[in-house]
HTML snippet that shows the backbone in 3Dmol.js (N, CA, C, O; Angstrom):
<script src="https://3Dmol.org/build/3Dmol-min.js"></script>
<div id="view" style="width:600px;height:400px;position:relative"></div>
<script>
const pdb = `
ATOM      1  N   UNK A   1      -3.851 -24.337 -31.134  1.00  0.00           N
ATOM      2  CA  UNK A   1      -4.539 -23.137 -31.571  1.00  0.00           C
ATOM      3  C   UNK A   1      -4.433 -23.028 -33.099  1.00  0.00           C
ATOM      4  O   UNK A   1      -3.323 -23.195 -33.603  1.00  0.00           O
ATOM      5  N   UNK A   2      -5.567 -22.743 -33.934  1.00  0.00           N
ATOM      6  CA  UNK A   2      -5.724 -22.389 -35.337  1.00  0.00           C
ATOM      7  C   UNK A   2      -5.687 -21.602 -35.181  1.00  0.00           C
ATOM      8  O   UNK A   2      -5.894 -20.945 -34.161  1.00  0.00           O
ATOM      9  N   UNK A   3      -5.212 -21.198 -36.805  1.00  0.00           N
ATOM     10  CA  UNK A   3      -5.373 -19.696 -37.653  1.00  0.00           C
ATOM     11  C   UNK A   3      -6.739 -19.351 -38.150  1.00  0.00           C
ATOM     12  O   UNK A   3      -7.480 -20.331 -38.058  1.00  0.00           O
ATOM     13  N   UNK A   4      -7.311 -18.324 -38.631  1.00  0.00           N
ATOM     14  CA  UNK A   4      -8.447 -17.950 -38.795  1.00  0.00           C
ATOM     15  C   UNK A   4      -8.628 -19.040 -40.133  1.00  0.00           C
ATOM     16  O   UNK A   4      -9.544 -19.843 -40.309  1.00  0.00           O
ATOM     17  N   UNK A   5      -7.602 -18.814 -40.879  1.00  0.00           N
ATOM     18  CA  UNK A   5      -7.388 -19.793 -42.371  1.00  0.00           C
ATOM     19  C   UNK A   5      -7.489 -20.834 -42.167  1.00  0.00           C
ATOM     20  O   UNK A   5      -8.082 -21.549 -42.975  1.00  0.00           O
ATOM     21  N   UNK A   6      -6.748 -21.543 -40.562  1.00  0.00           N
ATOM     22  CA  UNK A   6      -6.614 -22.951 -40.769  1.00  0.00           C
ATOM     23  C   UNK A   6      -8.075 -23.172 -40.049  1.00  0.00           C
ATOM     24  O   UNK A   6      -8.669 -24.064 -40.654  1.00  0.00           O
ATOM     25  N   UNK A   7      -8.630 -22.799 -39.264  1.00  0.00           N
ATOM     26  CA  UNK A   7     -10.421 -23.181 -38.714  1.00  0.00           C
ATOM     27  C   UNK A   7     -11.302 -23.206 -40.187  1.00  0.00           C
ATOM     28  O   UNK A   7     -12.010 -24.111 -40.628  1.00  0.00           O
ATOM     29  N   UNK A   8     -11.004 -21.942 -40.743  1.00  0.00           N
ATOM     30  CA  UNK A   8     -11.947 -22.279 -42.112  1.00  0.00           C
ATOM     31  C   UNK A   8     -12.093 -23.021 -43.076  1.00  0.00           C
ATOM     32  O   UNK A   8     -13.073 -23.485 -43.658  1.00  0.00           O
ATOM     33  N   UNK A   9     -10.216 -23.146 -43.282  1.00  0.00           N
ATOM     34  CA  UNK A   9     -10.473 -24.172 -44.112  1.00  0.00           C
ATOM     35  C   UNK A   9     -10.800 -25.967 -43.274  1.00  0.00           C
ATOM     36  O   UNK A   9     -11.416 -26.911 -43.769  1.00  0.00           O
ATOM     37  N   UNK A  10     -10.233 -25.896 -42.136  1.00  0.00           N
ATOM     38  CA  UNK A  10     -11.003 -27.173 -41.250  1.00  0.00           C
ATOM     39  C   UNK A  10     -12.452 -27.384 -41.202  1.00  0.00           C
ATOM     40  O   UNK A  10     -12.850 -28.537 -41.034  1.00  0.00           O
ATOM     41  N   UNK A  11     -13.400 -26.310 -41.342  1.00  0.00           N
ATOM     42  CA  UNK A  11     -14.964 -26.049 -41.179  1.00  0.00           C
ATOM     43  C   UNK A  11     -15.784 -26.079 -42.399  1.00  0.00           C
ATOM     44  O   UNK A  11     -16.888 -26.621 -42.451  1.00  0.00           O
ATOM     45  N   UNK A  12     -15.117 -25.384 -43.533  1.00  0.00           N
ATOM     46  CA  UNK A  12     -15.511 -24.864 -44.703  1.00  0.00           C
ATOM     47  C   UNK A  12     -16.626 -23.914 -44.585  1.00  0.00           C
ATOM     48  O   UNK A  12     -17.666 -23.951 -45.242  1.00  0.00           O
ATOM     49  N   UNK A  13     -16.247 -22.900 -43.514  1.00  0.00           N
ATOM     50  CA  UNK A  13     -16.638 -21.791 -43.654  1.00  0.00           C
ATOM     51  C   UNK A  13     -15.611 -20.487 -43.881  1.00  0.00           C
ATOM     52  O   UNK A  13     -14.668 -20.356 -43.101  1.00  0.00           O
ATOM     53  N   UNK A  14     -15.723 -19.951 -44.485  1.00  0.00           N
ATOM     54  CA  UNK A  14     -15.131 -18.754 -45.683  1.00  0.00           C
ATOM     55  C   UNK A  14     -14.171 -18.098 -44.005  1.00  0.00           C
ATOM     56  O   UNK A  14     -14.417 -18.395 -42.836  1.00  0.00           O
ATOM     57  N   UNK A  15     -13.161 -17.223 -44.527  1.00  0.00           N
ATOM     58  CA  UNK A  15     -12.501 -16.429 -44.042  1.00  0.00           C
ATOM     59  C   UNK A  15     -13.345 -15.162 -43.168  1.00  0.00           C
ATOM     60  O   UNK A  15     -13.382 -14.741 -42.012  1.00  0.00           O
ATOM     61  N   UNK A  16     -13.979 -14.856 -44.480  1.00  0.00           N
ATOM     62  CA  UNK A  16     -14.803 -13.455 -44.266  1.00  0.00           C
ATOM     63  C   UNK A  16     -15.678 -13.722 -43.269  1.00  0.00           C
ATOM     64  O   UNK A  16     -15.915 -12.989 -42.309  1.00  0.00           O
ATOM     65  N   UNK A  17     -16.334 -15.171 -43.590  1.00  0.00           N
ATOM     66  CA  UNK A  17     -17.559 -15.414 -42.406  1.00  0.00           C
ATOM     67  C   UNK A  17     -17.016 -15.429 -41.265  1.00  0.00           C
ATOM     68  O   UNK A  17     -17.497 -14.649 -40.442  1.00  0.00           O
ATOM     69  N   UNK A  18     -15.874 -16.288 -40.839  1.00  0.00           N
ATOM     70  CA  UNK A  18     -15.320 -16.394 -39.259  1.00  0.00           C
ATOM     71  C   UNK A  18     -15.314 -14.269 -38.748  1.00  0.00           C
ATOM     72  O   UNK A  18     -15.494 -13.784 -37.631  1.00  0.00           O
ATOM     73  N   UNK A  19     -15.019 -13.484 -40.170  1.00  0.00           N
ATOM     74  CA  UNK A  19     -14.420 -12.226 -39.002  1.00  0.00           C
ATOM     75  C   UNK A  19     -15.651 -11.396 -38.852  1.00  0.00           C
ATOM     76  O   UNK A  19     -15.721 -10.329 -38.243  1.00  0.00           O
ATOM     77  N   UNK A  20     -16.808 -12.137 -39.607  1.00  0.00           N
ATOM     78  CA  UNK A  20     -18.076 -11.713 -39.481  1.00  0.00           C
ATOM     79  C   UNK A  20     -18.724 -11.839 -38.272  1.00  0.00           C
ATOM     80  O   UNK A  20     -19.162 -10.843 -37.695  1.00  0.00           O
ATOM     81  N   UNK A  21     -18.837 -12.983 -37.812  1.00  0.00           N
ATOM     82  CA  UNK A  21     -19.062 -13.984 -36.856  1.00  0.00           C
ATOM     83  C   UNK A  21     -18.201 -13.047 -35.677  1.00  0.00           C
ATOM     84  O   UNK A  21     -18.788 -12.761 -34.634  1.00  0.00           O
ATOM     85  N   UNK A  22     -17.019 -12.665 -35.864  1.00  0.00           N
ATOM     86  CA  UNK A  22     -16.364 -12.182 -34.361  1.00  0.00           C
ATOM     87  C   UNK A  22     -16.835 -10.894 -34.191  1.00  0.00           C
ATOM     88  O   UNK A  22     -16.971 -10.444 -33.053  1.00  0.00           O
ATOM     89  N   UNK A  23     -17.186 -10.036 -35.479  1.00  0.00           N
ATOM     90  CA  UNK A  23     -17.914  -8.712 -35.364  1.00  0.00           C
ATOM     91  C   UNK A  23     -19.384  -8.743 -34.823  1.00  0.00           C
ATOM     92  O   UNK A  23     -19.940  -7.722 -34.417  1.00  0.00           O
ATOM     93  N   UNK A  24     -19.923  -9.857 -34.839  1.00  0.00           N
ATOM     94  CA  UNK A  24     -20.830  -9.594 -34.313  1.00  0.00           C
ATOM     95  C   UNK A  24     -21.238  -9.992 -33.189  1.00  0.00           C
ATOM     96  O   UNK A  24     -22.288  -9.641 -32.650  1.00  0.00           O
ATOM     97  N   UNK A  25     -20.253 -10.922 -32.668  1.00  0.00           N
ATOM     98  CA  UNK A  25     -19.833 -11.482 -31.521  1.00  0.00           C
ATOM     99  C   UNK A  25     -20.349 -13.315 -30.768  1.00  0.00           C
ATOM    100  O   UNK A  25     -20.416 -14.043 -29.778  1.00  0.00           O
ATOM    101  N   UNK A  26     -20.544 -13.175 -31.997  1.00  0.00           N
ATOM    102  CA  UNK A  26     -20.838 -14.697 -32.466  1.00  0.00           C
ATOM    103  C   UNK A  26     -19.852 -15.904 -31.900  1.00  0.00           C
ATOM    104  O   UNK A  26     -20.093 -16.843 -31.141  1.00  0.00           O
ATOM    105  N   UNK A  27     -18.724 -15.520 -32.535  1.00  0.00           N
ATOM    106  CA  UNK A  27     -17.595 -16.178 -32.413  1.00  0.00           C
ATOM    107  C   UNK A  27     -16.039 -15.700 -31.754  1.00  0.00           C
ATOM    108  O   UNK A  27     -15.172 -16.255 -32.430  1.00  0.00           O
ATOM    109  N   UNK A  28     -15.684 -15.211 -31.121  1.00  0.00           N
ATOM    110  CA  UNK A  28     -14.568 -14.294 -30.589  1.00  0.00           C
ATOM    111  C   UNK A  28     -13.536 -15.225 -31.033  1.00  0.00           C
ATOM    112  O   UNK A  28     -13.939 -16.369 -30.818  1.00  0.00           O
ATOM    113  N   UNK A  29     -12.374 -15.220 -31.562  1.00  0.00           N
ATOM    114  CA  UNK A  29     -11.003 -15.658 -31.359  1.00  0.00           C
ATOM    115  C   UNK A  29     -11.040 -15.957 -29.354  1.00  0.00           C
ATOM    116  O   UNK A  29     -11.614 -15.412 -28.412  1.00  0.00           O
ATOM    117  N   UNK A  30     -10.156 -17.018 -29.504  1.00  0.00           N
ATOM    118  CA  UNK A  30      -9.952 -17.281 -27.746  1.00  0.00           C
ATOM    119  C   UNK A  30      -8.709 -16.049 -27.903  1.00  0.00           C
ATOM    120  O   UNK A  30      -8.830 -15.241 -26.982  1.00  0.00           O
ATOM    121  N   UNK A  31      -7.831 -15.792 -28.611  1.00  0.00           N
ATOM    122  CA  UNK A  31      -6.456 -15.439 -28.447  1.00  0.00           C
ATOM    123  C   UNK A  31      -5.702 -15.191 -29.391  1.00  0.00           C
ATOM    124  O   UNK A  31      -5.617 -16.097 -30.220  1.00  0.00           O
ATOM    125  N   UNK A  32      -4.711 -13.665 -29.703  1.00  0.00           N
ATOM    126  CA  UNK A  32      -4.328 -12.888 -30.608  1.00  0.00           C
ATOM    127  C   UNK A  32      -3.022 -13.080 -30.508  1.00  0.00           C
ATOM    128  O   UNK A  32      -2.746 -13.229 -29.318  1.00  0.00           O
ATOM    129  N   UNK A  33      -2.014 -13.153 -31.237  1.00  0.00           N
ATOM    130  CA  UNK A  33      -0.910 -13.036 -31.364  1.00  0.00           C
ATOM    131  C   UNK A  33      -0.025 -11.763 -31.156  1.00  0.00           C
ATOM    132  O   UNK A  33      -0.748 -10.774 -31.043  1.00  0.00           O
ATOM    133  N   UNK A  34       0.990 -11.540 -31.090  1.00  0.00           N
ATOM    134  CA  UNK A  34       1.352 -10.449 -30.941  1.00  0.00           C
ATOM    135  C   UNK A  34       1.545  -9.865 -31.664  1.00  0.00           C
ATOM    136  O   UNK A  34       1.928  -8.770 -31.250  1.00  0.00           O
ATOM    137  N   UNK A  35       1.494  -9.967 -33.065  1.00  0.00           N
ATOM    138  CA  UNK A  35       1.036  -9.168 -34.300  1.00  0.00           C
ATOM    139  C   UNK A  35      -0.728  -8.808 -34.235  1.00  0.00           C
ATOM    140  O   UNK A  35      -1.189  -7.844 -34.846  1.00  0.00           O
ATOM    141  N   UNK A  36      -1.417  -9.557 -33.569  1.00  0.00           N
ATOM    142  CA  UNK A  36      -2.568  -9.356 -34.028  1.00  0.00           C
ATOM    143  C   UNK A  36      -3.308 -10.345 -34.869  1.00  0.00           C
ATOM    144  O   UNK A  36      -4.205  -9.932 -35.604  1.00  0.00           O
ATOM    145  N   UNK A  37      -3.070 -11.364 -34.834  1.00  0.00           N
ATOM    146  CA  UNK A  37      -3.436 -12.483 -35.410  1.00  0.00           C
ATOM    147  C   UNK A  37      -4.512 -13.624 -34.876  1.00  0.00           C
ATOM    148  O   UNK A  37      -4.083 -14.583 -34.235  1.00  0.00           O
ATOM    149  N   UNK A  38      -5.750 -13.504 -35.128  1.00  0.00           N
ATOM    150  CA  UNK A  38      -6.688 -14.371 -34.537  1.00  0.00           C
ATOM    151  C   UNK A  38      -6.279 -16.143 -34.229  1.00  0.00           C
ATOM    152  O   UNK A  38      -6.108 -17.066 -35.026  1.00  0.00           O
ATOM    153  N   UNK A  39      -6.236 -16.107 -33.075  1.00  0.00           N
ATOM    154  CA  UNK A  39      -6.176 -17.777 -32.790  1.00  0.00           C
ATOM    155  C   UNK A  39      -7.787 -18.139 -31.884  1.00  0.00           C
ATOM    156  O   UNK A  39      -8.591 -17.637 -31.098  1.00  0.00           O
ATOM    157  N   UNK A  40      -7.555 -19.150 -32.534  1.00  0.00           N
ATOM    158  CA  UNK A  40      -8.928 -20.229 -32.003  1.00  0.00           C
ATOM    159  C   UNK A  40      -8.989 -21.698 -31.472  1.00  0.00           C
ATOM    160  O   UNK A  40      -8.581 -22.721 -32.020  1.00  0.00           O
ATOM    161  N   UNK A  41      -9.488 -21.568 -30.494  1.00  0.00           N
ATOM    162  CA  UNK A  41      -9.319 -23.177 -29.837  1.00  0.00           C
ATOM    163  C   UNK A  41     -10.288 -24.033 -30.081  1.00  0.00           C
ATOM    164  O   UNK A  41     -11.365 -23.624 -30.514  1.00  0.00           O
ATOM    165  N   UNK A  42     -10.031 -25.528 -29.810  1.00  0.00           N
ATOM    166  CA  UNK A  42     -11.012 -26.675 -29.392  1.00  0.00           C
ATOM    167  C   UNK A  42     -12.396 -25.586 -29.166  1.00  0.00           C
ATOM    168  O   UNK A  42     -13.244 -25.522 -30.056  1.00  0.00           O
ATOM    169  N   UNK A  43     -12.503 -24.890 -28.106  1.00  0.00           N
ATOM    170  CA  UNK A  43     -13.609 -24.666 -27.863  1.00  0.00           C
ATOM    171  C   UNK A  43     -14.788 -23.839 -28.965  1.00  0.00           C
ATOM    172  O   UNK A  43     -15.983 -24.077 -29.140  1.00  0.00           O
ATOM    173  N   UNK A  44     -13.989 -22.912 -29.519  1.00  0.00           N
ATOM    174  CA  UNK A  44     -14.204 -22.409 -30.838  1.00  0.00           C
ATOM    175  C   UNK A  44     -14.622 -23.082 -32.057  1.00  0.00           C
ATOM    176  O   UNK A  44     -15.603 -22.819 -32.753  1.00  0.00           O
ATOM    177  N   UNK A  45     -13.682 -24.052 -32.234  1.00  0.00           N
ATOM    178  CA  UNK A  45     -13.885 -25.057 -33.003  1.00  0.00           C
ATOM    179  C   UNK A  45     -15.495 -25.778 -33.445  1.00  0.00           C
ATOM    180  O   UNK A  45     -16.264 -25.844 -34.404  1.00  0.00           O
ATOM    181  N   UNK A  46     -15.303 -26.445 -31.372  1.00  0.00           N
ATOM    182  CA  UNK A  46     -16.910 -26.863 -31.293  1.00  0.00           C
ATOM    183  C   UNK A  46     -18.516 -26.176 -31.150  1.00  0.00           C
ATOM    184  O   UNK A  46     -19.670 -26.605 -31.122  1.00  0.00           O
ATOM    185  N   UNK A  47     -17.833 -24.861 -31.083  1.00  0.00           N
ATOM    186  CA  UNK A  47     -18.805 -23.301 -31.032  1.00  0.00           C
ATOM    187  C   UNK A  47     -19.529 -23.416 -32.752  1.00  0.00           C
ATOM    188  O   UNK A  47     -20.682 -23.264 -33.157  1.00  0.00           O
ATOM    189  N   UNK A  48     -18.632 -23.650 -33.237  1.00  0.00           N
ATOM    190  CA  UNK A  48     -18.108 -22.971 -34.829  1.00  0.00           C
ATOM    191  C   UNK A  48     -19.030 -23.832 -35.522  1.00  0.00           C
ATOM    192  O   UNK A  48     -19.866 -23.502 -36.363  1.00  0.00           O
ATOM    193  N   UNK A  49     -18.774 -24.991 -35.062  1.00  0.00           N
ATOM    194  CA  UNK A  49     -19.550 -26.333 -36.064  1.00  0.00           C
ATOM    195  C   UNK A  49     -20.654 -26.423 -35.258  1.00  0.00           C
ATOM    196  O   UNK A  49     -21.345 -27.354 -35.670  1.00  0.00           O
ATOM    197  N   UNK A  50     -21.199 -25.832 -34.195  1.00  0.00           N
ATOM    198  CA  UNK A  50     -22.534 -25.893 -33.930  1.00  0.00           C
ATOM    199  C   UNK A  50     -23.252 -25.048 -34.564  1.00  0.00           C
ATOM    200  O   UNK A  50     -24.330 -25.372 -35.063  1.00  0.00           O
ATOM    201  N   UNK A  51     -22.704 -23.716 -34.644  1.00  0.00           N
ATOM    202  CA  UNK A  51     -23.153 -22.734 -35.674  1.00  0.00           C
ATOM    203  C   UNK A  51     -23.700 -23.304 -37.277  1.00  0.00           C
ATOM    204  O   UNK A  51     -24.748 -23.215 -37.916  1.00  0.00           O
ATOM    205  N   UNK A  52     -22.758 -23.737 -37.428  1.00  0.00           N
ATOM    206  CA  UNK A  52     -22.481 -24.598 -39.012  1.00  0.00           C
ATOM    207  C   UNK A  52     -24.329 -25.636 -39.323  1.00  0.00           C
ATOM    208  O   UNK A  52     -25.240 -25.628 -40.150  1.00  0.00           O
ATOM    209  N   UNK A  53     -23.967 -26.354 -38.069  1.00  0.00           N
ATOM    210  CA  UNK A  53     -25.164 -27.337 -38.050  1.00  0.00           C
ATOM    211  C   UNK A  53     -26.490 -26.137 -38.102  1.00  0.00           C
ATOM    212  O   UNK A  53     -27.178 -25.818 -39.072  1.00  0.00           O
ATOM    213  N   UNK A  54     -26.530 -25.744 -37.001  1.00  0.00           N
ATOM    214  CA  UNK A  54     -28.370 -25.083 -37.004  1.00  0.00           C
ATOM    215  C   UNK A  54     -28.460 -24.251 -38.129  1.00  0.00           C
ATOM    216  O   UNK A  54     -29.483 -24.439 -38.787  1.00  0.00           O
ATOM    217  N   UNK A  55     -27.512 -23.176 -38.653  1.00  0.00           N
ATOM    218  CA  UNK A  55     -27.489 -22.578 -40.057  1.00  0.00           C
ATOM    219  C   UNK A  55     -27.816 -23.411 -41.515  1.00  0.00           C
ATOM    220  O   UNK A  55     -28.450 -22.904 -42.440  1.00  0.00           O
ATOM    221  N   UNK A  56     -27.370 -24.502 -41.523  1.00  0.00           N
ATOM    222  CA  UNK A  56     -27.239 -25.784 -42.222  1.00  0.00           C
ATOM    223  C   UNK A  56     -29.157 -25.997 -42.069  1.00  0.00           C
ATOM    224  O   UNK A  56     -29.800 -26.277 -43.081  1.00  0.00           O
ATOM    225  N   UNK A  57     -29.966 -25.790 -40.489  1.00  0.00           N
ATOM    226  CA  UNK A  57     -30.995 -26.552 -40.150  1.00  0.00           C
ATOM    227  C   UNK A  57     -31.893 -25.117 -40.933  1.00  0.00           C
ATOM    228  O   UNK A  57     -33.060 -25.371 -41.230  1.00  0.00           O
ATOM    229  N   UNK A  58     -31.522 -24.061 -41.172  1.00  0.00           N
ATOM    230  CA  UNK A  58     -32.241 -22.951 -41.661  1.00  0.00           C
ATOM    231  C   UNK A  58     -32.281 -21.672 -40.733  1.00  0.00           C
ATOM    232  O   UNK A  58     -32.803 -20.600 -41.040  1.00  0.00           O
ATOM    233  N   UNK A  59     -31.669 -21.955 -39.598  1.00  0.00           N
ATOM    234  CA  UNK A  59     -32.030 -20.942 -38.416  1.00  0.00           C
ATOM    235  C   UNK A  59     -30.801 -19.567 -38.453  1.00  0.00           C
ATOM    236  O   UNK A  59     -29.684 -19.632 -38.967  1.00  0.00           O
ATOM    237  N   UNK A  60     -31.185 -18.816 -38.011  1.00  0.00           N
ATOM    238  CA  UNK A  60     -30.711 -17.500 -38.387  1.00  0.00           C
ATOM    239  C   UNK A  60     -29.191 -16.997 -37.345  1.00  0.00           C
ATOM    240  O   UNK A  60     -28.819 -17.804 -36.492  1.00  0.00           O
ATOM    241  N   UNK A  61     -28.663 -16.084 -37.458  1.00  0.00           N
ATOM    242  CA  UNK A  61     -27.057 -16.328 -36.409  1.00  0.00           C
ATOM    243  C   UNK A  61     -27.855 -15.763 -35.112  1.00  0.00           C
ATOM    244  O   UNK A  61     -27.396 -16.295 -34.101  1.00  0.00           O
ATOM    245  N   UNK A  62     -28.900 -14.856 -34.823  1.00  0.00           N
ATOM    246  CA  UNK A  62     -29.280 -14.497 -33.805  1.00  0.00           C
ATOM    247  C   UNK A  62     -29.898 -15.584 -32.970  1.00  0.00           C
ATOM    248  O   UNK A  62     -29.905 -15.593 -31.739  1.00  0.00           O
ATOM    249  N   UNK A  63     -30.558 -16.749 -33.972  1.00  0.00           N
ATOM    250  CA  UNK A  63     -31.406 -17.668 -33.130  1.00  0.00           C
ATOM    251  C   UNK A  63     -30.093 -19.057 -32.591  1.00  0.00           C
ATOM    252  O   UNK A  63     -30.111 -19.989 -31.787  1.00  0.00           O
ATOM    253  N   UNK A  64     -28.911 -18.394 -33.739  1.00  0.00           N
ATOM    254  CA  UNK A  64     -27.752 -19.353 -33.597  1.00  0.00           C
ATOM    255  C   UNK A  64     -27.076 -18.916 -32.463  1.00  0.00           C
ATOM    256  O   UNK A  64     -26.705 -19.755 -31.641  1.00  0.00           O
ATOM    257  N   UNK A  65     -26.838 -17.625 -32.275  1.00  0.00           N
ATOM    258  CA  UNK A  65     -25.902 -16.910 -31.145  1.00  0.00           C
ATOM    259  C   UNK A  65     -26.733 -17.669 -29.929  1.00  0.00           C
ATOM    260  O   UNK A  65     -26.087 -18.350 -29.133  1.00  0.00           O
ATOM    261  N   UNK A  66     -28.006 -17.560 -29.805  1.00  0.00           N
ATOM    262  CA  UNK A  66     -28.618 -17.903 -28.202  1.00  0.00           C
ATOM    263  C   UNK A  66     -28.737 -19.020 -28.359  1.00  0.00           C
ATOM    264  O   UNK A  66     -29.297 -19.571 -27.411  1.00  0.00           O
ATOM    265  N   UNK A  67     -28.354 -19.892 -29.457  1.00  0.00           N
ATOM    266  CA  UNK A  67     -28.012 -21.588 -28.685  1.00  0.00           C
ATOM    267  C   UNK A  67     -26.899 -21.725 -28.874  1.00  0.00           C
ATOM    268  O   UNK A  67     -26.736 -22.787 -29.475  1.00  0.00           O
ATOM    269  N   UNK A  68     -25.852 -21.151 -28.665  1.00  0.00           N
ATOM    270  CA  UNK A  68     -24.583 -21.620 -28.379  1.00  0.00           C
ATOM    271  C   UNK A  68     -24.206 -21.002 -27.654  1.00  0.00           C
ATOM    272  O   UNK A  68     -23.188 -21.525 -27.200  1.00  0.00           O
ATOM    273  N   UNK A  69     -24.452 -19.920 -27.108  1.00  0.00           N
ATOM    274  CA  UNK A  69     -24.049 -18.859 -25.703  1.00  0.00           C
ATOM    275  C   UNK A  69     -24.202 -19.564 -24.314  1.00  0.00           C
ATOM    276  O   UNK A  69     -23.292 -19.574 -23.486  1.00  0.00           O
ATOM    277  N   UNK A  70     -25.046 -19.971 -24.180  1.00  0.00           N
ATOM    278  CA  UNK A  70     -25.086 -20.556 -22.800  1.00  0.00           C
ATOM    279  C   UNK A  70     -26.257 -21.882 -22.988  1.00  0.00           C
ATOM    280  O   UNK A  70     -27.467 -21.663 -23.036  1.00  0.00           O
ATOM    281  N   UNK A  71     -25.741 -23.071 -23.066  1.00  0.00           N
ATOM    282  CA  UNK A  71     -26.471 -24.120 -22.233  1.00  0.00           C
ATOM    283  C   UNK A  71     -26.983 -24.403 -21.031  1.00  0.00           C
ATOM    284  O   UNK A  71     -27.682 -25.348 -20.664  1.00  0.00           O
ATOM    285  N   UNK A  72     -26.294 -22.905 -20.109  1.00  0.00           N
ATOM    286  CA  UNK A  72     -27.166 -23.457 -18.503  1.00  0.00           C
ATOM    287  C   UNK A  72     -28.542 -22.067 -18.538  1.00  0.00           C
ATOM    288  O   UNK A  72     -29.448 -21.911 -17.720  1.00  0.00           O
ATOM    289  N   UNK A  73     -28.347 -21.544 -19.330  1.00  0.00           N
ATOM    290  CA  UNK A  73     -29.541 -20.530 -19.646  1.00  0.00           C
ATOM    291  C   UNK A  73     -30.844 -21.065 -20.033  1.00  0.00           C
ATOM    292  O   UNK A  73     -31.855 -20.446 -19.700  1.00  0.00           O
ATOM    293  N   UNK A  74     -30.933 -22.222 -20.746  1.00  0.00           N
ATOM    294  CA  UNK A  74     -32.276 -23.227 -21.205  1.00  0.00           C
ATOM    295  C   UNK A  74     -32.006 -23.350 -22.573  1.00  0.00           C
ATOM    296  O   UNK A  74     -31.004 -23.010 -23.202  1.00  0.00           O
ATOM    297  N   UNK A  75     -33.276 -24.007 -23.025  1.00  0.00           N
ATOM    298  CA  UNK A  75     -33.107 -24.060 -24.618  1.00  0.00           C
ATOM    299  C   UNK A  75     -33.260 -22.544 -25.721  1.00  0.00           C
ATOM    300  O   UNK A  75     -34.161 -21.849 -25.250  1.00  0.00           O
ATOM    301  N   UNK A  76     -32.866 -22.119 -26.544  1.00  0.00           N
ATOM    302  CA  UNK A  76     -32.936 -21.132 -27.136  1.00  0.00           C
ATOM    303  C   UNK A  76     -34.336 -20.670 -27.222  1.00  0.00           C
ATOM    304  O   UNK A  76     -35.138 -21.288 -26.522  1.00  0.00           O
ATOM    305  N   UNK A  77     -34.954 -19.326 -28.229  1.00  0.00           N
ATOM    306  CA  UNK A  77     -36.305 -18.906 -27.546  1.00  0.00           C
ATOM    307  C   UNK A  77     -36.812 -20.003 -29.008  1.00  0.00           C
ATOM    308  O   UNK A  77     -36.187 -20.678 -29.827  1.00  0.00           O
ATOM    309  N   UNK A  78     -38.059 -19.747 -28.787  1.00  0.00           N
ATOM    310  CA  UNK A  78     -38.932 -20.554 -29.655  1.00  0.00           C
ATOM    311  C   UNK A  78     -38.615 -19.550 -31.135  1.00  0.00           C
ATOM    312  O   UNK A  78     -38.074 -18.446 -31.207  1.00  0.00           O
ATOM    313  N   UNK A  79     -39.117 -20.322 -32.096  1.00  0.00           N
ATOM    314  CA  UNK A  79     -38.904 -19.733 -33.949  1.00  0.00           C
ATOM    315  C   UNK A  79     -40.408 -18.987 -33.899  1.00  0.00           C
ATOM    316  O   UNK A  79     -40.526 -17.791 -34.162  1.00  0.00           O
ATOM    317  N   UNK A  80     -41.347 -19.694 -33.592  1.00  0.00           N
ATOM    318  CA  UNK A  80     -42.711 -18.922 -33.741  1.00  0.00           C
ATOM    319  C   UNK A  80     -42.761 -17.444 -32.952  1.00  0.00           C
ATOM    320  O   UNK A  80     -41.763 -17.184 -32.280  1.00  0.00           O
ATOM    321  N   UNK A  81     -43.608 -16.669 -32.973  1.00  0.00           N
ATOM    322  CA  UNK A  81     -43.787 -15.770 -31.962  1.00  0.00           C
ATOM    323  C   UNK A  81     -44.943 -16.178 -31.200  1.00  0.00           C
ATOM    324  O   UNK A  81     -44.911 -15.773 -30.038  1.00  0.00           O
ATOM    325  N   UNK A  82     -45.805 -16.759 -31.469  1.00  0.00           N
ATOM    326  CA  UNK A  82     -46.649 -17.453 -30.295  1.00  0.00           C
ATOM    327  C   UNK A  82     -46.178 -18.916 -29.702  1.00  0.00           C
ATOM    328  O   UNK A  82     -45.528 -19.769 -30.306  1.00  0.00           O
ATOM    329  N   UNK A  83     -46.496 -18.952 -28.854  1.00  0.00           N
ATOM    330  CA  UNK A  83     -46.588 -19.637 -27.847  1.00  0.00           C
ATOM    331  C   UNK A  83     -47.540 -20.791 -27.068  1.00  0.00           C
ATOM    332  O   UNK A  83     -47.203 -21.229 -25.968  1.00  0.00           O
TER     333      UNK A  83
END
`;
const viewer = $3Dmol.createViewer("view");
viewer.addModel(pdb, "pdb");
viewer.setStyle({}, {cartoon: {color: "spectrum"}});
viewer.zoomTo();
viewer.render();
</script>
């Protein structure tokens, strides 16, 4: 399990962004310490850097949240509004 510090600086995404990301529910910590201390797993990890990539591709955290939420849901919605 990482620290919020040690995922970011593993990712090179900022501090602020990971607690951004959990506020908006993007990214949850798997697990808190008993102070209160965000921990994050493998799974997070590979959540985190998928985020990284499609943001990287230009796409937005909402179009990012619905492709990393569920893979048995289908592919995320389309970028256009038509169809």
């Amino acid at each position: 399990m990482l620290s919020v510090g040690e995922l970011a600086r593993a990712t090179g995404v900022t501090v602020r962004a990971l607690h951004h990301y959990e506020e908006i529910g993007l990214l949850p910590p798997s697990a808190r310490t008993v102070s209160g201390h965000r921990r994050y797993g493998d799974e997070e990890m590979q959540r985190l850097y998928r985020i990284v990539a499609l943001r990287g591709l230009g796409l937005s955290l909402a179009w990012s949240a619905s492709a990393t939420h569920s893979t048995a849901a289908g592919p995320p919605p389309s970028r256009s509004s038509t169809s």
